[in-house]
Structures are given as structure tokens and as C-alpha cells.
mmCIF file of the N, C-alpha and C atoms, coordinates in Angstrom:
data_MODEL
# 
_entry.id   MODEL 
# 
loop_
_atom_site.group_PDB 
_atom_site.id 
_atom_site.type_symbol 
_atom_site.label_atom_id 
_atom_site.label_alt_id 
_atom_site.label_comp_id 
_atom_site.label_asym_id 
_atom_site.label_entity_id 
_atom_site.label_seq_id 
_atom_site.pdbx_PDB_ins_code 
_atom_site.Cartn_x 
_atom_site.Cartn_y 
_atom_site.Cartn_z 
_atom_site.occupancy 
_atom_site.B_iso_or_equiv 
_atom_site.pdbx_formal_charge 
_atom_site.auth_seq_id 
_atom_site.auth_comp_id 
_atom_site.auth_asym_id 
_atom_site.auth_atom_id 
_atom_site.pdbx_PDB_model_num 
ATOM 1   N N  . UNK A 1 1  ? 15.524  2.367  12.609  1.00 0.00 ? 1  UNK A N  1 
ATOM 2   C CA . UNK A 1 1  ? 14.652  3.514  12.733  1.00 0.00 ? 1  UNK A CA 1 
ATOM 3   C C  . UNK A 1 1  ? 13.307  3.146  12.118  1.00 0.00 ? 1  UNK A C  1 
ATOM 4   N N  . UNK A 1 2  ? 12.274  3.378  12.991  1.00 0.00 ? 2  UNK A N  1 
ATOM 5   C CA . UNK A 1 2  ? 10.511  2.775  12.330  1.00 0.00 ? 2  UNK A CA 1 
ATOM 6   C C  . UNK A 1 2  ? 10.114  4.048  11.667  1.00 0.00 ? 2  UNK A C  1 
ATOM 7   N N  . UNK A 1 3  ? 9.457   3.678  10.227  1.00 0.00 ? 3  UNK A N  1 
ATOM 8   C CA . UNK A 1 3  ? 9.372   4.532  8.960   1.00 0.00 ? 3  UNK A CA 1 
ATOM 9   C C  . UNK A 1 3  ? 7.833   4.009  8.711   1.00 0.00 ? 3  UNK A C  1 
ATOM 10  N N  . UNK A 1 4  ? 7.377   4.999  8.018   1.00 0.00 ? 4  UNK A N  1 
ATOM 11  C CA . UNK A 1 4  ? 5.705   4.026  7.398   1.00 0.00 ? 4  UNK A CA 1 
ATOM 12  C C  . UNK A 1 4  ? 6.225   3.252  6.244   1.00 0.00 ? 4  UNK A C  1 
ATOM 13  N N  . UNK A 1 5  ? 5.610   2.036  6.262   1.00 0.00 ? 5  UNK A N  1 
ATOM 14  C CA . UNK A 1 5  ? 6.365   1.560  5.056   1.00 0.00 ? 5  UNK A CA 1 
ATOM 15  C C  . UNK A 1 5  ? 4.856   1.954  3.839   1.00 0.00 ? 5  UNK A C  1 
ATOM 16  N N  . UNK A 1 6  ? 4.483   2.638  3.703   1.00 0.00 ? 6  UNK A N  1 
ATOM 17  C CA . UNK A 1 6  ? 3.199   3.018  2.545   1.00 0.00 ? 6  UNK A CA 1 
ATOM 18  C C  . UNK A 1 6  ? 4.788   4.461  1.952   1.00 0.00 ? 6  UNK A C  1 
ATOM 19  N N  . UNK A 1 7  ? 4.068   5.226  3.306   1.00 0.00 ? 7  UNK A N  1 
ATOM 20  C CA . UNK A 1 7  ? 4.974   6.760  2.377   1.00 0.00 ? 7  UNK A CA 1 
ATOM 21  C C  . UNK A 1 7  ? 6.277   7.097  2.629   1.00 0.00 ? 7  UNK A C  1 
ATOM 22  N N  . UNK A 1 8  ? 6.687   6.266  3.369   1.00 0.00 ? 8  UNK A N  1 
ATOM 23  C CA . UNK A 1 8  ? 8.633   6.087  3.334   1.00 0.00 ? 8  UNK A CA 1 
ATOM 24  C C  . UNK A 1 8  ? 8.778   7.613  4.851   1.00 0.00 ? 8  UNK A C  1 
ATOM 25  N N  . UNK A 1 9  ? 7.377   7.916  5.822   1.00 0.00 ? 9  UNK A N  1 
ATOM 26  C CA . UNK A 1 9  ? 8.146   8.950  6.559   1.00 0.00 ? 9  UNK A CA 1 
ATOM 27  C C  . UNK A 1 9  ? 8.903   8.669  7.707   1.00 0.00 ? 9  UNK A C  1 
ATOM 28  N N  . UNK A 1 10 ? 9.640   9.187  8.076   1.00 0.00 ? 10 UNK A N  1 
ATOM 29  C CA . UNK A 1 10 ? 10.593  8.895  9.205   1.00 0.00 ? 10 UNK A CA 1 
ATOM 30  C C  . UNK A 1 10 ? 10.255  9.971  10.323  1.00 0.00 ? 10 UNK A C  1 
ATOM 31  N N  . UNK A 1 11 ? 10.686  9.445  11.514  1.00 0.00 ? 11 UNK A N  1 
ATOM 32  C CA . UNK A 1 11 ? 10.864  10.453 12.737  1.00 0.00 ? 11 UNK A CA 1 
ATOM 33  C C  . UNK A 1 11 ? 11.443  11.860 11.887  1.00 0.00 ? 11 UNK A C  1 
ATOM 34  N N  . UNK A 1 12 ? 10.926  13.084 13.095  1.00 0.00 ? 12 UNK A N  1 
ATOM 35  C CA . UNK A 1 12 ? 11.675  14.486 12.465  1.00 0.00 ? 12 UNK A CA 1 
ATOM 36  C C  . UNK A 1 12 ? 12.684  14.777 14.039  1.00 0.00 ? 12 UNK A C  1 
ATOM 37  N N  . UNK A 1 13 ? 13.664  15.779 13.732  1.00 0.00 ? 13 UNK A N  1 
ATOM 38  C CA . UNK A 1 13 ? 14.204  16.023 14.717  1.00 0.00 ? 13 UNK A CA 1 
ATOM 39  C C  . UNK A 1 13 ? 14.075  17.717 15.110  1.00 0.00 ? 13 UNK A C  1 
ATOM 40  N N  . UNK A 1 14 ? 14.370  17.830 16.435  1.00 0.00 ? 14 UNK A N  1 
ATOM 41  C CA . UNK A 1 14 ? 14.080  19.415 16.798  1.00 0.00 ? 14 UNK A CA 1 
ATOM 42  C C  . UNK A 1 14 ? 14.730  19.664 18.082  1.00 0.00 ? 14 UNK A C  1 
ATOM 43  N N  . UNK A 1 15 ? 14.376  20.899 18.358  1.00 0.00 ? 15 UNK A N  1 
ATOM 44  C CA . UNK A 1 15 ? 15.009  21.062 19.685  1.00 0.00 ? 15 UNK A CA 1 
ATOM 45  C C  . UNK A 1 15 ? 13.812  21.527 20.851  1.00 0.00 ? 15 UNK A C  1 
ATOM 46  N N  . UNK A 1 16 ? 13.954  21.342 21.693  1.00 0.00 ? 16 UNK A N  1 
ATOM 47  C CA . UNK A 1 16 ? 13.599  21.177 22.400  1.00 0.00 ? 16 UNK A CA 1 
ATOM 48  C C  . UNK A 1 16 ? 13.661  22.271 23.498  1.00 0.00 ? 16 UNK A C  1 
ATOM 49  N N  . UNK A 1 17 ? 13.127  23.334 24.077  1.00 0.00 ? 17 UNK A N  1 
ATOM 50  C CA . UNK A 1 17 ? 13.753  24.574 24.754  1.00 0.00 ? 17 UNK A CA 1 
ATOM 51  C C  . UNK A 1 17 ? 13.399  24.657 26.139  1.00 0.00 ? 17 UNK A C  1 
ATOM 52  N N  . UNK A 1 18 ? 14.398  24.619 27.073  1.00 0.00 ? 18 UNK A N  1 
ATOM 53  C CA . UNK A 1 18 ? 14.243  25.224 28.238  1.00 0.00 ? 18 UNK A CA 1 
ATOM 54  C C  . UNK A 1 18 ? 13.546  26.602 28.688  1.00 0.00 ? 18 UNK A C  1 
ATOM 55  N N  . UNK A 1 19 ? 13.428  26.939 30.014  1.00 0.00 ? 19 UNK A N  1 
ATOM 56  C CA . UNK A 1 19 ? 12.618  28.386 30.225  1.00 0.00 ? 19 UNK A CA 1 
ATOM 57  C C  . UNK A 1 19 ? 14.421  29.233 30.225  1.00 0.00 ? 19 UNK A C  1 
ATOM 58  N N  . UNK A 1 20 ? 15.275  28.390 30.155  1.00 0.00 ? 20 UNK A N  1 
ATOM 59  C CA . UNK A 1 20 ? 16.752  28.759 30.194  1.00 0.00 ? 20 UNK A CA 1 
ATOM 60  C C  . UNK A 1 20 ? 17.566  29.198 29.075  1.00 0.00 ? 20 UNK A C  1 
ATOM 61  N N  . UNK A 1 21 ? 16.388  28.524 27.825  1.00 0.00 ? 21 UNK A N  1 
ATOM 62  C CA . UNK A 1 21 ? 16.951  28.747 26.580  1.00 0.00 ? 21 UNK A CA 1 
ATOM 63  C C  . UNK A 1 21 ? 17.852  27.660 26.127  1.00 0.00 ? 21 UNK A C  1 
ATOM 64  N N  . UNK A 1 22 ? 17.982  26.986 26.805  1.00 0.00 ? 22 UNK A N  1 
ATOM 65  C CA . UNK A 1 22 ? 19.159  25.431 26.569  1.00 0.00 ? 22 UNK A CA 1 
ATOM 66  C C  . UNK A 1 22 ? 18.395  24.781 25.662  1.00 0.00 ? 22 UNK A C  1 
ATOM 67  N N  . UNK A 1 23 ? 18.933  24.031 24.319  1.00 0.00 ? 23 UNK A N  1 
ATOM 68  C CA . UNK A 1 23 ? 18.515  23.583 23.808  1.00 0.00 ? 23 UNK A CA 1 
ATOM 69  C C  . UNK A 1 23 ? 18.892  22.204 23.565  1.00 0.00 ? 23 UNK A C  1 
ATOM 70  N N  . UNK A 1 24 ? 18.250  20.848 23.512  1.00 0.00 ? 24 UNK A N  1 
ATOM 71  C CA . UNK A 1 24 ? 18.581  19.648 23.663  1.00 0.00 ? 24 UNK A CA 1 
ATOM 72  C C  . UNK A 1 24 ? 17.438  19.185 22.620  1.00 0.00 ? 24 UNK A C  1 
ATOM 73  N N  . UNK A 1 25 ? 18.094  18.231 21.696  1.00 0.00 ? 25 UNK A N  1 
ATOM 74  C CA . UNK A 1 25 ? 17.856  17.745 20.590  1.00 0.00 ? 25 UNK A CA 1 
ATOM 75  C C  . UNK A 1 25 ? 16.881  16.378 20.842  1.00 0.00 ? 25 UNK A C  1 
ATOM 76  N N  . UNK A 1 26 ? 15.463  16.520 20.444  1.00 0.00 ? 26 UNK A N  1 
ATOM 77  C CA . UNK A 1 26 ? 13.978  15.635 20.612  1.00 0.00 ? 26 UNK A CA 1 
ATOM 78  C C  . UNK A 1 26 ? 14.086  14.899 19.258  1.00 0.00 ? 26 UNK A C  1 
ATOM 79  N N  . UNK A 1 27 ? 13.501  14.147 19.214  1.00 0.00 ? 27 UNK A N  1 
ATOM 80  C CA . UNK A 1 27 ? 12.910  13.817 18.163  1.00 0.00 ? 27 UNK A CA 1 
ATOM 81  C C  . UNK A 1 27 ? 11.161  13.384 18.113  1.00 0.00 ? 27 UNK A C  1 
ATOM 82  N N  . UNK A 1 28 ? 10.432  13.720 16.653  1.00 0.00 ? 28 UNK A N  1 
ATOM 83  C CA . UNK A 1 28 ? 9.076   13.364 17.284  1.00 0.00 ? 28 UNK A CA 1 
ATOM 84  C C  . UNK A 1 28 ? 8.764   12.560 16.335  1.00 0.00 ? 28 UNK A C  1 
ATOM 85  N N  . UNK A 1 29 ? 8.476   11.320 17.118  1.00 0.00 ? 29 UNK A N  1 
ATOM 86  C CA . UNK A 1 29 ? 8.388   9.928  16.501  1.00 0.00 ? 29 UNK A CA 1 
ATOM 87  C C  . UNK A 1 29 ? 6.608   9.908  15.509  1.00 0.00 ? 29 UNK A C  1 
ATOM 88  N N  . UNK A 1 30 ? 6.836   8.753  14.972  1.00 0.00 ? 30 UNK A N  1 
ATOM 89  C CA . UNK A 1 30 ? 5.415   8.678  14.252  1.00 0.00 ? 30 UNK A CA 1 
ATOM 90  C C  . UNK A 1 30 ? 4.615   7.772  14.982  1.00 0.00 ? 30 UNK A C  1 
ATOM 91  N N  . UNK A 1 31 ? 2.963   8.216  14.453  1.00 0.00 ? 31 UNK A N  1 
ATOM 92  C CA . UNK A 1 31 ? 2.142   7.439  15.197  1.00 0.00 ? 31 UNK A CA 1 
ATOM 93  C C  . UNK A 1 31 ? 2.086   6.345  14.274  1.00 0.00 ? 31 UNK A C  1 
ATOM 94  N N  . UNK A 1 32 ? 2.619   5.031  14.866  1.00 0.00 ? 32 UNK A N  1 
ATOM 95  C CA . UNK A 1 32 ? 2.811   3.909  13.825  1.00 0.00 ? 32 UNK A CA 1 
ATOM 96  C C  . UNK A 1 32 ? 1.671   3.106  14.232  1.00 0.00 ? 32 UNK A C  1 
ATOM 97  N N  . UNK A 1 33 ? 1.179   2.337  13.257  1.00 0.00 ? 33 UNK A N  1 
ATOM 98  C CA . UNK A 1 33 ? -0.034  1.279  13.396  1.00 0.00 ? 33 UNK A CA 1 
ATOM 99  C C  . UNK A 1 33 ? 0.438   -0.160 12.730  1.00 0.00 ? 33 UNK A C  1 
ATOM 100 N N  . UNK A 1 34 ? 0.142   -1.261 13.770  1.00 0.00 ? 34 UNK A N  1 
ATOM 101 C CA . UNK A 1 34 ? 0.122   -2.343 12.873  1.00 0.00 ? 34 UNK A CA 1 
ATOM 102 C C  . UNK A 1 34 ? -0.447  -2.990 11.705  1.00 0.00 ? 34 UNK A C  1 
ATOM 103 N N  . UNK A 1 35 ? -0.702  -2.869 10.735  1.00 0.00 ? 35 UNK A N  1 
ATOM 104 C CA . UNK A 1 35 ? -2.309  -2.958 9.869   1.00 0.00 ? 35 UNK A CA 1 
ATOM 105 C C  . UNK A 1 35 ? -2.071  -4.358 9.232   1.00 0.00 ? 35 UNK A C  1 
ATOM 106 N N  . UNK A 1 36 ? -3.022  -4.889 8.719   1.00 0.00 ? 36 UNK A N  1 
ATOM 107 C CA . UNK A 1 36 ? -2.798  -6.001 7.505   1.00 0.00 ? 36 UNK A CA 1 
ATOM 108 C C  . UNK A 1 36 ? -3.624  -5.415 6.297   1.00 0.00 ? 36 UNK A C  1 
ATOM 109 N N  . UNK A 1 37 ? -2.893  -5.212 5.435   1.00 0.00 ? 37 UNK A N  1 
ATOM 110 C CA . UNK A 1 37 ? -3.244  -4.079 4.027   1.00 0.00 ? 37 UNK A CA 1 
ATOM 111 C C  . UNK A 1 37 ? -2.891  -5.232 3.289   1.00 0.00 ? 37 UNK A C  1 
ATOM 112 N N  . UNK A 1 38 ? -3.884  -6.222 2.352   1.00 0.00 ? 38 UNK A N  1 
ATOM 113 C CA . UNK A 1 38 ? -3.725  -7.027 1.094   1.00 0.00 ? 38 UNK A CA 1 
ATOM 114 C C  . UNK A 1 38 ? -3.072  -8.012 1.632   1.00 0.00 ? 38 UNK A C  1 
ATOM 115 N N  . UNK A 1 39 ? -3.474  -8.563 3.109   1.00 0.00 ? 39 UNK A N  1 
ATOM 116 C CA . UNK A 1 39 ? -2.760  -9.985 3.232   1.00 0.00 ? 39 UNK A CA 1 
ATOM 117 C C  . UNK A 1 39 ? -1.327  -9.776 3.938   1.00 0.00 ? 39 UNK A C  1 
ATOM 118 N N  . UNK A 1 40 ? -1.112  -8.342 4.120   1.00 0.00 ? 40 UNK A N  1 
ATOM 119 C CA . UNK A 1 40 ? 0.340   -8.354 4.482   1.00 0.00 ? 40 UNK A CA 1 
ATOM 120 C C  . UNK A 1 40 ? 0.733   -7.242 5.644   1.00 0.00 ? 40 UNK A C  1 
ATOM 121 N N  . UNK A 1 41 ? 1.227   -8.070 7.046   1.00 0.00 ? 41 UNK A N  1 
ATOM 122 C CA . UNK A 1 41 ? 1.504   -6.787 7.858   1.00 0.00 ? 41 UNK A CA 1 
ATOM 123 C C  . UNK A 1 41 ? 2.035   -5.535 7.721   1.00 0.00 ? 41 UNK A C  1 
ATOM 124 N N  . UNK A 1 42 ? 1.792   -4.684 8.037   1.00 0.00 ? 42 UNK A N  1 
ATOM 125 C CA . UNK A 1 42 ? 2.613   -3.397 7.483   1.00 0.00 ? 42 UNK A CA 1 
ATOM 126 C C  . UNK A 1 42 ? 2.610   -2.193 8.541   1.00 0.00 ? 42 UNK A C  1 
ATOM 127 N N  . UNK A 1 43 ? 3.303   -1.743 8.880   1.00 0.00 ? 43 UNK A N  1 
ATOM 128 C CA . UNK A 1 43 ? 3.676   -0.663 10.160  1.00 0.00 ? 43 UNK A CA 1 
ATOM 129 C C  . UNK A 1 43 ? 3.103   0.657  9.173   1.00 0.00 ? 43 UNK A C  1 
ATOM 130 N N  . UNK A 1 44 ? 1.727   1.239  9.455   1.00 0.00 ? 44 UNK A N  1 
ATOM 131 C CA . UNK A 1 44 ? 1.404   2.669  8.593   1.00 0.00 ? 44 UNK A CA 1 
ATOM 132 C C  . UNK A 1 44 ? 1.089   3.796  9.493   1.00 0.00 ? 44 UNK A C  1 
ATOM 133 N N  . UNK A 1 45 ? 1.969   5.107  8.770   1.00 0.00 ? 45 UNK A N  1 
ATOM 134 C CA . UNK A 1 45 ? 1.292   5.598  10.225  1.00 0.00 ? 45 UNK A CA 1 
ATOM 135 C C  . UNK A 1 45 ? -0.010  6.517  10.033  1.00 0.00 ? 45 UNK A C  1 
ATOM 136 N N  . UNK A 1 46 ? -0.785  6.924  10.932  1.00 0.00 ? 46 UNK A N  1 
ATOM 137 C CA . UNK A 1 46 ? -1.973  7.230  11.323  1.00 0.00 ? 46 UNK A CA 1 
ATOM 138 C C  . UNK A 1 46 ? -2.463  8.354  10.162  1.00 0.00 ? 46 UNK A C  1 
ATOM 139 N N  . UNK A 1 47 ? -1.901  9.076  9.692   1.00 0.00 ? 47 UNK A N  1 
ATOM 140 C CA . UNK A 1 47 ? -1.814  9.659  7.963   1.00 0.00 ? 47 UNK A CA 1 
ATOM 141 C C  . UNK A 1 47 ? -1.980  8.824  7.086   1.00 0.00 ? 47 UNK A C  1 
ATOM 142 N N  . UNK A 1 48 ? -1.738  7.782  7.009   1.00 0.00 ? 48 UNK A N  1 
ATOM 143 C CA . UNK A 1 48 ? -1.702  7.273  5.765   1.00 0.00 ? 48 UNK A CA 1 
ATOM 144 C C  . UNK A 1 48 ? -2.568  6.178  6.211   1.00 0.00 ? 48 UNK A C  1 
ATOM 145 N N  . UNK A 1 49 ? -3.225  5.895  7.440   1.00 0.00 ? 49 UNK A N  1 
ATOM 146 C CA . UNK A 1 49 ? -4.488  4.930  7.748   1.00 0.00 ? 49 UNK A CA 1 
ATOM 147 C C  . UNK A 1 49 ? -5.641  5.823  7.292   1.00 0.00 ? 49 UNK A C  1 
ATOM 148 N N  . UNK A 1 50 ? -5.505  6.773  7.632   1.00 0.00 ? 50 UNK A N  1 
ATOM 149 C CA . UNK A 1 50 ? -6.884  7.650  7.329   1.00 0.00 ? 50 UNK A CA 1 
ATOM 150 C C  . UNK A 1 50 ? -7.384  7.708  6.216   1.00 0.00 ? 50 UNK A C  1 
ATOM 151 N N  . UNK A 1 51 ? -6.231  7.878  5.090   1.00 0.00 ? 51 UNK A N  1 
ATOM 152 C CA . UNK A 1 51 ? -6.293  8.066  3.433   1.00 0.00 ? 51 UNK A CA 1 
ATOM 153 C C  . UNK A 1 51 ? -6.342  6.862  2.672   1.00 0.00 ? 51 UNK A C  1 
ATOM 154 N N  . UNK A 1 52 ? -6.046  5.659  3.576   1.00 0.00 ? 52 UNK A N  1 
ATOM 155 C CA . UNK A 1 52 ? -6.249  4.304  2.535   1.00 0.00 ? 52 UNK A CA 1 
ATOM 156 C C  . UNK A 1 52 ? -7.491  3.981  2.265   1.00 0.00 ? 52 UNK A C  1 
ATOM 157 N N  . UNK A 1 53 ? -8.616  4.296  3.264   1.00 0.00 ? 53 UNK A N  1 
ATOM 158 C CA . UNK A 1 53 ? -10.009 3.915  3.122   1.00 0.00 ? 53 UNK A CA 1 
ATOM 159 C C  . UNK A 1 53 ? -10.778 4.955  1.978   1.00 0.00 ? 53 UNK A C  1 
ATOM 160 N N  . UNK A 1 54 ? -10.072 5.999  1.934   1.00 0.00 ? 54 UNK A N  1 
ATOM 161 C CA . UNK A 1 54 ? -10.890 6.869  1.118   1.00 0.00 ? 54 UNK A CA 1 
ATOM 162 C C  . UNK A 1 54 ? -10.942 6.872  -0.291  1.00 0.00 ? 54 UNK A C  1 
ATOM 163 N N  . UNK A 1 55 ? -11.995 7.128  -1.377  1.00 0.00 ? 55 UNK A N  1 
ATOM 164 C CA . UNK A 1 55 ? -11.728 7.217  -2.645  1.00 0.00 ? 55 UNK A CA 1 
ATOM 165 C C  . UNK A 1 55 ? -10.919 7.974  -2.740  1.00 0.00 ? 55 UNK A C  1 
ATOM 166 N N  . UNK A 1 56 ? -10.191 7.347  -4.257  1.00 0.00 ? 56 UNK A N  1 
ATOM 167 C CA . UNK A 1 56 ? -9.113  8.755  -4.716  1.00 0.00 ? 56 UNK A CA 1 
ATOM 168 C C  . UNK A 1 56 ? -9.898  10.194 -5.003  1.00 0.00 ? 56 UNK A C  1 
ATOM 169 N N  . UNK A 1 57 ? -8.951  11.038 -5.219  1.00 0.00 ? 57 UNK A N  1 
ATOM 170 C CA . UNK A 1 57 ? -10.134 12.270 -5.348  1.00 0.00 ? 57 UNK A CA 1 
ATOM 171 C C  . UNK A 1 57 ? -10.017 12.103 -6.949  1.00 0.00 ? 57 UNK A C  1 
ATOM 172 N N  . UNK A 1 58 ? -11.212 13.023 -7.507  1.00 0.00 ? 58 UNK A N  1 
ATOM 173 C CA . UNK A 1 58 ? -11.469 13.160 -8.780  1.00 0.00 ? 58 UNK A CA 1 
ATOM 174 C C  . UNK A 1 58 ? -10.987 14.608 -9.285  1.00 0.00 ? 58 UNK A C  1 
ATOM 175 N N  . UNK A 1 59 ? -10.334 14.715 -10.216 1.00 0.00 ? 59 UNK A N  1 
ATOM 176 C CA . UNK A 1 59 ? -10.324 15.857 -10.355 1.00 0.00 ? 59 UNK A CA 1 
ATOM 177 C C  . UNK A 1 59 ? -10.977 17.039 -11.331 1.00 0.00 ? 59 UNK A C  1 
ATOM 178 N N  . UNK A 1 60 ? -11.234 18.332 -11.056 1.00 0.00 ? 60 UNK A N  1 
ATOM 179 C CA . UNK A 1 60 ? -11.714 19.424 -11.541 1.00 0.00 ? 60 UNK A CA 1 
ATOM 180 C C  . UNK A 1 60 ? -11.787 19.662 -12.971 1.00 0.00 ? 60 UNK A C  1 
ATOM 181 N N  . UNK A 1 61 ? -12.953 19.740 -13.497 1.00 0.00 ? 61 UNK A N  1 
ATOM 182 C CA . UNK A 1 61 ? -12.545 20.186 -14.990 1.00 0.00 ? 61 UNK A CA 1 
ATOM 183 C C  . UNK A 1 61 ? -12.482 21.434 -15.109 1.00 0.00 ? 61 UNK A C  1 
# 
């Protein structure tokens, strides 16, 4: 099963509904990226590409 390897997320599962009401079990996969982060391939997904470039936040006094 492909996971981000930064924040450990996995596929979610759900159902899926007919106009019949039948319900059949989806799953909705992640948007995975190939990256090289520090020399090293790494499958991240598109959440956690966005947030690697950014400063940490600072926080409020």
C-alpha cells in the first residue's frame, strides 16, 4: 500500500453511492510525488510538497 513516507498518510476508504443507493466500497488514493529531499528519493504526497518549501511558522506572543 503507497503511504507518504514524510507524514506516514495512507489511502482513505468510503463508499461510493449509486442513484440506487447501492453502496460499493472506493478508496481515494494519494497524490504521490517522486521527490529527491536531502539526496534521497522519497514518494511525498502533494500536502506535504507544498509545506517542505515553506518557513516554519513563528509563533504568537
Amino acid at each position: 500500500m503507497a503511504s507518504c513516507e514524510r507524514c506516514g498518510r495512507s489511502p482513505l476508504k468510503g463508499n461510493a453511492r449509486s442513484h440506487s443507493n447501492i453502496k460499493t466500497i472506493r478508496r481515494q488514493k494519494l497524490n504521490l510525488q517522486t521527490k529527491r529531499v536531502n539526496g534521497k528519493k522519497m514518494l511525498i504526497c502533494a500536502n506535504c510538497l507544498k509545506s517542505l518549501n515553506k518557513p516554519p511558522r513563528r509563533k504568537k506572543k
